[in-house]
C-alpha positions, 0 to 999 in steps of 0.5 A, spaced: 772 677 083 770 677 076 767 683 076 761 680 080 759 682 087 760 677 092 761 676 100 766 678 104 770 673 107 770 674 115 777 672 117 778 678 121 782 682 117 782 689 114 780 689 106 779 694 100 773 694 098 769 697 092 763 699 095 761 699 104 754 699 106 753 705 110 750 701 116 756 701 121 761 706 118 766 711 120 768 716 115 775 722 117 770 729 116 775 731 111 772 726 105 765 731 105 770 737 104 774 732 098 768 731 095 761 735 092 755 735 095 749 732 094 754 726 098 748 719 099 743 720 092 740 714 090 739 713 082 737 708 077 743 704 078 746 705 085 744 706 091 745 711 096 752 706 098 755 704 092 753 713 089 757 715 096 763 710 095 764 711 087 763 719 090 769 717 094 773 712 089 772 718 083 776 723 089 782 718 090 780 715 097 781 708 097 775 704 102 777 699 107 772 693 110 775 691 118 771 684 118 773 683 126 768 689 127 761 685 128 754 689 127 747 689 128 743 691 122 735 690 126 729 691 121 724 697 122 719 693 119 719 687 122 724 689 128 728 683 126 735 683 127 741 681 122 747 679 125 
């Protein structure tokens, strides 16, 4: 809202979405044909999510967000594990 990055409500519902974090994510092999190389880039302003979504976004795709899927996010460094 607000043009402001924000949470994603967890109420079990799909959602469209601007950007999706690469963590836990599925992708039809056709948006790597749609798109141009280099796909993931990390630049001044964005990481490498929010090069790959813009990427998608400029192709037509639209990004969806299934808040009932849960996944496990566990720190190389640390090992600890967000949830």
């Amino acid at each position: 809202p607000n043009g402001k990055r924000g949470a994603l409500e967890v109420d079990g519902e799909v959602h469209e979405v601007y950007t999706i974090p690469m963590g836990c994510t599925l992708y039809k092999a056709e948006v790597f044909f749609k798109t141009e190389f280099p796909w993931f880039e990390t630049t001044a302003n964005l990481t490498q999510d929010s090069f790959f979504s813009q990427k998608l976004r400029d192709a037509g795709f639209k990004l969806y967000c299934d808040t009932s899927i849960r996944c496990k996010h566990i720190d190389r460094v640390t090992s600890k594990v967000y949830e």
